[in-house]
C-alpha positions in Angstrom: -245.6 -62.6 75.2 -243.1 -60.2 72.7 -240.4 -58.6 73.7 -240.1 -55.0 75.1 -237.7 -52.6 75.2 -237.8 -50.7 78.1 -238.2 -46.5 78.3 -235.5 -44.6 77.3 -235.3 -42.5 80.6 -234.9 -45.9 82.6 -232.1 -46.9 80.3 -230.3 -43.7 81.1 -231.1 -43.5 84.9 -229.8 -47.1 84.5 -226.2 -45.9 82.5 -225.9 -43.3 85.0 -226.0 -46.0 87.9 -223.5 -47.8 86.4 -221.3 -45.4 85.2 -220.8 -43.6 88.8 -220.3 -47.4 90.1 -217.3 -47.9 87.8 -215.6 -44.3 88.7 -216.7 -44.9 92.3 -214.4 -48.7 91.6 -211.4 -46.8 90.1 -208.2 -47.5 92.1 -206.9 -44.3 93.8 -204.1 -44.4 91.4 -206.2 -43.1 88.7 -207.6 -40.6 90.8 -203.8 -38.9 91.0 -202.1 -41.4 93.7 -198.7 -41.2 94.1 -197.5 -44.0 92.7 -198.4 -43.0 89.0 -197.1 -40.1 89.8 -193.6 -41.5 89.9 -193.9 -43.0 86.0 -195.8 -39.9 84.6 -195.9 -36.5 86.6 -199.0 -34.5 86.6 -198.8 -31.6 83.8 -200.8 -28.6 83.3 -202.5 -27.4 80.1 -199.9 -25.6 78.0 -200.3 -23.6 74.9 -199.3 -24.8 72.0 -200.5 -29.1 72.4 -201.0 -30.4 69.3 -203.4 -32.9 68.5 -203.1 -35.7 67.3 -199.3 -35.9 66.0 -196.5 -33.7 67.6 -193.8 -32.4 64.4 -191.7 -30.0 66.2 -188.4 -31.3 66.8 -189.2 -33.7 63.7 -188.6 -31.3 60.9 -188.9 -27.8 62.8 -185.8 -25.0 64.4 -186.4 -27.6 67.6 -184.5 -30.6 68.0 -185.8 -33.7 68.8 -183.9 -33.3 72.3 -185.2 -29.9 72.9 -187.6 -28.6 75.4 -190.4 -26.5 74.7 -192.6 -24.5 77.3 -192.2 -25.5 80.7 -195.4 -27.1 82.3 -196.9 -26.1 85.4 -197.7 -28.7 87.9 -201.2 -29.2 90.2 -200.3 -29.5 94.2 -197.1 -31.0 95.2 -194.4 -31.8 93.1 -193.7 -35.4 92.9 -190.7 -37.5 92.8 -190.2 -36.9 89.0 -191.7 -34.1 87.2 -192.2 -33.3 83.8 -190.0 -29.7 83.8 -191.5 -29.1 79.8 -192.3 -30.7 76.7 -191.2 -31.1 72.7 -193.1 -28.3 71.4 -195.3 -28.4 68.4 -197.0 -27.2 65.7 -201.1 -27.0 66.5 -202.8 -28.4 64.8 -206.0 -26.5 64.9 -204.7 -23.3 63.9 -201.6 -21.4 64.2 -199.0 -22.2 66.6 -199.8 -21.7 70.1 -203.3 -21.9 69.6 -205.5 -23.6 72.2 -207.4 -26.9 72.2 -209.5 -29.0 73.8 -207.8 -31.7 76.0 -209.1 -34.7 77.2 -209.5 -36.6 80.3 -208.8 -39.9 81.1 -212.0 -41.4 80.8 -211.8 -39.6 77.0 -209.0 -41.4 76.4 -209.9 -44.9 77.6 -212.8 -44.4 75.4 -210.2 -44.5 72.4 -208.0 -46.8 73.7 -211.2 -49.4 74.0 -212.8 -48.1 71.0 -209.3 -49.7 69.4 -209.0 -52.8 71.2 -212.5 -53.8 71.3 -213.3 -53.6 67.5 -215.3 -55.4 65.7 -213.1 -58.6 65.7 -214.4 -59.4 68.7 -217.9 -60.9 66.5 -215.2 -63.7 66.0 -213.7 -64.2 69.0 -216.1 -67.4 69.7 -214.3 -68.4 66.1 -211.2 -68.4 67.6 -211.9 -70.6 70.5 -213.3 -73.3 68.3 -209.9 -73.5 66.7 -207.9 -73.0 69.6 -210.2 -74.1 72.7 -208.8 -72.8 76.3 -205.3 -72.0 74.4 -207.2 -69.1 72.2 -208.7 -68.3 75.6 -205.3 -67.8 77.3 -203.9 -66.1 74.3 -207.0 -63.6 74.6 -205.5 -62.5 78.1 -202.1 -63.2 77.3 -202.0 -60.3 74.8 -203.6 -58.2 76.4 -201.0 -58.3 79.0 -198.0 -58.3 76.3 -199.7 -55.2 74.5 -200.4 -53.2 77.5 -196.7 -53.5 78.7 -195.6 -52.7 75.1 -197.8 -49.6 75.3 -196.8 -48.3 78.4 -192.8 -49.0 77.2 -193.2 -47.3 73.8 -194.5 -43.8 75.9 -191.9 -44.5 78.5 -189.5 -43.7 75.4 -190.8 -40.7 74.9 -188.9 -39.2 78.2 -185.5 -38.8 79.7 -184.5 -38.0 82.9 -182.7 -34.5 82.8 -179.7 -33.7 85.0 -182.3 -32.6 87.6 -184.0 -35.9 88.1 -187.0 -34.4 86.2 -189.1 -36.6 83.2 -189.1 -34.5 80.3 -191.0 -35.3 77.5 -187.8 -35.1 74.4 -190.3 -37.2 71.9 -193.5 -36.2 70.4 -194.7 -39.4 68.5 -194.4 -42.9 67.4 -192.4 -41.2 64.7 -190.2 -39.5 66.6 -188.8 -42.6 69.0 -188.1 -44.3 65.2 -185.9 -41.2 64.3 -184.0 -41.8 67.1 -183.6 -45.2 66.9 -183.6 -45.8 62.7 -181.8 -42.4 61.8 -183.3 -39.0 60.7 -183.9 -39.8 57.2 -185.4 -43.2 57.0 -187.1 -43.7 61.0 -190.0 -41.3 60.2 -190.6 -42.9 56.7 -190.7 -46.6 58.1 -193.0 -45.6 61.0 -195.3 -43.5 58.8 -195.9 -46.4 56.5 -196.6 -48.8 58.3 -199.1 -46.8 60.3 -200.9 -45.2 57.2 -201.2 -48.9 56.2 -202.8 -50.1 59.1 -204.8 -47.0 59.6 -206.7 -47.0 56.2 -207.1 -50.9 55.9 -209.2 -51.0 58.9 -210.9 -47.9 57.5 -212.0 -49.5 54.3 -212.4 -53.4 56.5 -214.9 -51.1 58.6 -216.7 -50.4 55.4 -216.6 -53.8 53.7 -218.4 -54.8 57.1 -221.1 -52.7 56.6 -221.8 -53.5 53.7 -221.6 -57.1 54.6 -223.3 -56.9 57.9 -226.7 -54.6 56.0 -226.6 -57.7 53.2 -226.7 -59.8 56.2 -229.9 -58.1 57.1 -231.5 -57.8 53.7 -230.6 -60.4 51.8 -233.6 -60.5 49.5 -233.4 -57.1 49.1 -232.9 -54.9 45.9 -229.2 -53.9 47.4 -226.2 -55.6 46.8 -223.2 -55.8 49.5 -221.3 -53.0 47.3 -224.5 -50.4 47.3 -224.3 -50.9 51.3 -221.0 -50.1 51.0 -221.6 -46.5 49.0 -225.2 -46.0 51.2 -222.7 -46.3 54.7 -220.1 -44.5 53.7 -222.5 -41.2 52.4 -222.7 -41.3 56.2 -218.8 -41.4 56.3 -218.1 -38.4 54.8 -218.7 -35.5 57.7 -215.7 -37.4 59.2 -213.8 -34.7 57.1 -215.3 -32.3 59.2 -213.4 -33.8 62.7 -211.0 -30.9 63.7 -210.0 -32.6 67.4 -209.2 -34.9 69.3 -212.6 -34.3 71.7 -214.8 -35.0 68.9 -213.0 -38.4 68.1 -213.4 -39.3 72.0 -217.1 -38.5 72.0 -217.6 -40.6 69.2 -215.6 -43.4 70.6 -217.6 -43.1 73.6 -221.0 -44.1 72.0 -219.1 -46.6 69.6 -218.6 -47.9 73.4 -222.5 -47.9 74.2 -222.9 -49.7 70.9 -220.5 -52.5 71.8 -221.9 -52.5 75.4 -225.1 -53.2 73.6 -223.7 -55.9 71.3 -222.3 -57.8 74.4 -225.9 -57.1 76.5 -227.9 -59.2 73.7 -225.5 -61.5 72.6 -224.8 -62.5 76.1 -228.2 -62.8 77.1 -229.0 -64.9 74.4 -226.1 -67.3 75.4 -227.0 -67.8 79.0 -230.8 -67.8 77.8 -229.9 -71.0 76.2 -227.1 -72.0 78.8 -229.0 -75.6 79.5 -227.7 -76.7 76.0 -223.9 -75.3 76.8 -221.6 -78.0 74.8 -219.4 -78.0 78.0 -217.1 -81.1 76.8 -216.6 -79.1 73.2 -214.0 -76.8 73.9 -210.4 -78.7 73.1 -206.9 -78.3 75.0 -205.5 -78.9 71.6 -205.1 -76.8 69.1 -206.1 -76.9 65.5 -202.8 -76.5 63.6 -204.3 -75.2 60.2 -207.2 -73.0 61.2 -205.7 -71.5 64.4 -203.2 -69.2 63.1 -205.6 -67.0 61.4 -208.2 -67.2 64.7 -204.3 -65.7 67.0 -204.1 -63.2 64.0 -207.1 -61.8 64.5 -206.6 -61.5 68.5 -203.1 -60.1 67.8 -204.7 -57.2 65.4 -207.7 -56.7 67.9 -205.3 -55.1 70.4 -203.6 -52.8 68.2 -203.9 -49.5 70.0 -200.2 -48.2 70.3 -200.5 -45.9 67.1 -203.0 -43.4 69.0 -201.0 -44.3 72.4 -198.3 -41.2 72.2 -201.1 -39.1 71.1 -203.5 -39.5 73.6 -200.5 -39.5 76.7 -199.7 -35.8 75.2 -203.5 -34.8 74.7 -204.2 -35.7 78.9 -205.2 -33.0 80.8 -203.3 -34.9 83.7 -201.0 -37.7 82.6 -200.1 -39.0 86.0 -203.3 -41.4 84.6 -202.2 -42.7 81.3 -200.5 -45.9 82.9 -203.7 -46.4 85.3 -206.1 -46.2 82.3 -204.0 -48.3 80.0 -204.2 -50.8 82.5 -208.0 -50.6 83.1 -208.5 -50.3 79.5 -206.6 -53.8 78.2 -207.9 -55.7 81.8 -211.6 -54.9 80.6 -210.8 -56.4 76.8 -209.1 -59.1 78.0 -212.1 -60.1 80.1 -214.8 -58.7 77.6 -212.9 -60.9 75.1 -212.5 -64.1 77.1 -216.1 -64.3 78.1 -217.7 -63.3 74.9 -215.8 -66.1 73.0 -216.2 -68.8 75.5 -219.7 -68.4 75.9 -220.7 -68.0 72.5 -218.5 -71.1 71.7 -219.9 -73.1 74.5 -223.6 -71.6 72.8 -222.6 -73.4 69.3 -220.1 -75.4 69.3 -219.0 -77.2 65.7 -221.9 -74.7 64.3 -219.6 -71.4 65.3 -219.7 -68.9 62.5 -216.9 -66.3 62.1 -219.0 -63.7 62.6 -220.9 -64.9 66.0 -223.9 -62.6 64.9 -224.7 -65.3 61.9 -225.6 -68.2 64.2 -229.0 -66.6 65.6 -231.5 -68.2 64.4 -234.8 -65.7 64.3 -233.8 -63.4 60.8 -235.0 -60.3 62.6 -233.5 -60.6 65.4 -230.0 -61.6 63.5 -231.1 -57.6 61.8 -231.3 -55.8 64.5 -228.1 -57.2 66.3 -226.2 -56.3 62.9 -228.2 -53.1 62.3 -226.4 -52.4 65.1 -222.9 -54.0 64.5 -223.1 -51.5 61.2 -223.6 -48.6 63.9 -220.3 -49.6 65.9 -218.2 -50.1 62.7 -219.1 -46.7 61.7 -218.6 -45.1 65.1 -215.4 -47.0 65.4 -214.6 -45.3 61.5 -213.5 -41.8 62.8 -210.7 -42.9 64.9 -208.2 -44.4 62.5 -209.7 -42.5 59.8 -208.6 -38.7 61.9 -205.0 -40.3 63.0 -204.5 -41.6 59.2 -205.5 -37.9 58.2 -203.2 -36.7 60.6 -200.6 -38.0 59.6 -200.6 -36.5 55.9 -201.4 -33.4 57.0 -198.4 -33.2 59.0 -196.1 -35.6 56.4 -197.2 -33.1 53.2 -199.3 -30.3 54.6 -197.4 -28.1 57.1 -196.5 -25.4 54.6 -193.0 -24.5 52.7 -190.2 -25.0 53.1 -190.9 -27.8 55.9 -193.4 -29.6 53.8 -193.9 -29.6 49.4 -197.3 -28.0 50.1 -198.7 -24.9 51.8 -200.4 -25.6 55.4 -204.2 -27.4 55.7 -204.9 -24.5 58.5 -206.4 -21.2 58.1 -205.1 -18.1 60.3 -208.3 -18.3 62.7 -208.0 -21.8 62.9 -210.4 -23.2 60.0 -209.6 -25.4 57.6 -208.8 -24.4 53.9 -211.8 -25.7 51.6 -209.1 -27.4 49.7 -207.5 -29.3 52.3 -211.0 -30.0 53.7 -211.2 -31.7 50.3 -208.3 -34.0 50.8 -210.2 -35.0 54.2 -213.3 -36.0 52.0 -211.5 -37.6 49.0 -209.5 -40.0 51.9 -213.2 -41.2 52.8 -213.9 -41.8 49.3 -210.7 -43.2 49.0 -211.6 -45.9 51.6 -215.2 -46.3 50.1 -213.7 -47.0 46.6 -211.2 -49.4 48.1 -213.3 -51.1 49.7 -216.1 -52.3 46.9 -213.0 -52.7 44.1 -210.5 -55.1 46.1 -211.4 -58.9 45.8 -210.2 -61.0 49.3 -210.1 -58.0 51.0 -210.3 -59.6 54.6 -207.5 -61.8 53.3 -205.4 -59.0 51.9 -206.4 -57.7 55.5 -204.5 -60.3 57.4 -201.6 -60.7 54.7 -200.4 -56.9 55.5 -201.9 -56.5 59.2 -200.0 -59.7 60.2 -196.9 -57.7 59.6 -197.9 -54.4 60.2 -199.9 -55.3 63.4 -197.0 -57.0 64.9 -194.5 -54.7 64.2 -196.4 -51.8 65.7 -197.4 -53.4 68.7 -195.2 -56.3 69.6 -191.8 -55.8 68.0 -191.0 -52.0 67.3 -191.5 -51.2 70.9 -189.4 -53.7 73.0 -187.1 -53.2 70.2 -186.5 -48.9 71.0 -187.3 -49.7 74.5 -184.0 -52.0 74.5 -182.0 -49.1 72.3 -183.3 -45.9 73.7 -183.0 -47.1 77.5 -179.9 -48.9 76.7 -177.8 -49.1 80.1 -180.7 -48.4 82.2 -182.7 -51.9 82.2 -182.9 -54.9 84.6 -181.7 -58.2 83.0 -185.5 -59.1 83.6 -186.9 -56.3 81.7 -184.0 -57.3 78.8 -185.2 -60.5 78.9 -188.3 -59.8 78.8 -188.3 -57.2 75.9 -186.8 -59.9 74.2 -189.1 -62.5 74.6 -191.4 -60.2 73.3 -189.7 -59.4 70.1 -189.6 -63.3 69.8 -193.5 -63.8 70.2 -193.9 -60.8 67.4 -191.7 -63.0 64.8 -193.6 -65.7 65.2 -197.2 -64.7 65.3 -196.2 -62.7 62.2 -194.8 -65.2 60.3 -197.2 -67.4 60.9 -200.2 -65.4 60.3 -197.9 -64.0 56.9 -197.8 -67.5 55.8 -201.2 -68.7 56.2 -202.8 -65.5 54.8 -200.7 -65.8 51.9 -201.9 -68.8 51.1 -205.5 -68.6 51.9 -205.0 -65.7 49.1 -203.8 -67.7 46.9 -205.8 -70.3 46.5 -208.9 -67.3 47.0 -208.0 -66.1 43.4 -207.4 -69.2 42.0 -211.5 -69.4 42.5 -211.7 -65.9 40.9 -213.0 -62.4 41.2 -216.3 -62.0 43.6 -217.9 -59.7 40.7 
């Protein structure tokens, strides 16, 4: 009898169900309980939010300690308030100008959209190298990243004289001035997370094109002409003008990978009889296993969006609740999606899971719709790398070499709307011209990754609260730096070599 897909309206009325039974499961401290109140106090809308990167006091008449509009706060005042915030130059328009903020749930959407990437296709991968280890390393960063995440925002306040949290940072950029010095602490940051940001743009597109020749391969279309054909649907990225937009994307980039996992899983337990129980190792495979931790350490690289989306919140009091939620889910998405699909295969494991099913149409449609998720997961990095030029080289004389990307009503120029598009292209190009890219990939994300997530943070956590720690969280911090040296190095090393020896074979054209 074939398979069919059931009505649409019953898969809605079925999404509803379950989305009103995961709010109705949120802990009372992301509904506004007290307790997150005491980390992050609740904040009203101001005028004058930026976006996606906060420059006043990093270049502007503001210092970086000053305090911009005072916020206004919903019920009663908690322990700690926020009394104001850096101010900023929006974004959208001219200063002061309005936008839309986002909730929460908006921002959880991001937050997963970053940390549940398409790496997670080879997640099963990584247990065959590392058996239960790669399955505690899976929840073990989680937890390392999520406490790195919630310590690099904590460093965006200071405690006034008053006993208030004010906000005297406005971005990842910002905590690095502080800590590195005014003239090189932005230029460090900003490289390494322009980097990171447009290498997972163009990996997203070499994965298209890879995934569609996965689909076709008889076809007339090689995997470079996928790459072109996807990104044509790239380019109205330029287009994003806020944060909102990103979110809703995100949030069906969420559906697809809800989707992925919904197939994939029920093809595993379909076939659960033939689980190669005795397969999975307590040892771990020296050679192969430090590219498999690599590619868990970059799947839970979120903290460049992190100070973004705390400022964006319509009430932050629930940043450290859905931080919390957000990594717990990955961590047990991850876990069980590469221990079952591992226990499904075995020795047979592909990197990309999605190349072990056996029926060629089926294998389509699952990467038909992995092709969907890379490019829904696209706009994200792609609108916080454009960012991040606008505001380095785009915020008009004398604080920037060129005039501003923003209109007077709030439009972008055609030129700079240009610059948006040509960044897409950018990515496209890249991405069919560089041989090894996935190799290249973990060369420079094995630094950049680690620094930005694991080492950077306990590092300005230790300088910037300086005096105010526990010897635990010292310790701790520490230890954490340590961890960052090492999966670094290691996965420096071995992607090194792999790329060595990968052009000793020669270009793949």
């Amino acid at each position: 009898m074939p398979f069919r897909l059931p009505p649409l309206s019953g898969v809605l009325y079925g999404a509803s169900v379950i989305w009103d039974g995961v709010k109705a499961a949120v802990p009372e401290s992301c509904l506004g309980g007290p307790d997150e109140r005491l980390n992050f106090a609740k904040h009203g809308r101001n005028r004058g939010d930026v976006e996606m990167t906060s420059v006043k006091g990093e270049g502007s008449g503001l210092g970086e300690g000053g305090v911009g509009e005072g916020g206004s706060l919903d019920g009663a005042p908690p322990a700690l308030q926020r009394e104001g915030s850096v101010g900023s130059v929006s974004t959208v328009g001219v200063e002061g100008g309005d936008h839309d903020m986002i909730t929460e749930w908006q921002a959880g959407w991001n937050v997963t959209n970053a940390i549940q990437g398409m790496f997670i296709v080879s997640l099963p991968y990584a247990v065959l190298h590392g058996g239960y280890w790669a399955i505690v390393a899976m929840v073990g960063i989680a937890y390392i990243c999520c406490y790195t995440g919630k310590i690099l925002v904590d460093c965006l306040y200071e405690v006034n004289d008053e006993g208030q949290l004010v906000r005297v940072r406005s971005s990842y950029k910002g905590i690095a001035r502080e800590v590195f010095g005014q003239k090189w602490g932005g230029k460090i940051v900003n490289s390494a997370q322009l980097i990171e940001l447009l290498m997972t743009c163009i990996l997203y597109v070499v994965l298209c094109g890879d995934l569609m020749i996965g689909s076709f391969p008889d076809g007339p279309i090689d995997a470079r002409s996928w790459m072109m054909i996807c990104g044509l649907f790239l380019l109205p990225c330029g287009f994003l003008k806020n944060l909102h937009h990103v979110s809703t994307l995100s949030f069906w980039c969420m559906v697809a990978h809800l989707a992925i996992n919904i197939i994939i899983f029920a093809y595993c337990i379909g076939n659960a009889g033939s689980w190669a129980w005795s397969k999975v190792m307590f040892r771990i495979d020296l050679l192969e296993f430090p590219i498999a931790l690599g590619i868990i350490v970059f799947s839970y690289t979120s903290h460049i969006f992190l100070p973004t989306l705390e400022y964006n919140l319509i009430d932050r009091s629930k940043f450290t609740c859905m931080l919390n939620w957000s990594h717990i889910a990955a961590a047990l998405f991850k876990a069980l999606f590469g221990y079952v699909g591992f226990l499904t295969w075995a020795e047979d494991t592909e990197e990309v899971i999605t190349n072990n099913l056996p029926n060629p149409t089926f294998k389509g449609f699952v990467n038909i719709i992995l092709v969907i998720k890379a490019m829904l997961s696209y706009p994200l990095p792609y609108y916080a790398a454009v960012e991040i030029i606008e505001v380095t080289f785009f915020r008009g004389r004398p604080k920037t070499v060129f005039p501003s990307v923003w209109a007077l009503d709030g439009e972008l120029k055609v030129w700079a709307l240009a610059i948006r598009v040509l960044v897409v292209v950018f990515t496209i190009l890249m991405a069919i011209s560089i041989p090894h890219f996935a190799i290249l990939m973990g060369l420079i994300g094995s630094f950049t990754g680690t620094m930005l997530s694991f080492i950077w943070p306990c590092y300005f956590h230790l300088k910037i609260k300086a005096g105010k720690l526990e010897m635990g969280d010292i310790a701790y911090d520490y230890f954490v730096i340590f961890l960052g040296f090492l999966f670094g190095s290691i996965g420096i090393t071995t992607s090194f070599y792999a790329l060595v020896a990968a052009f000793q074979i020669g270009l793949p054209f």
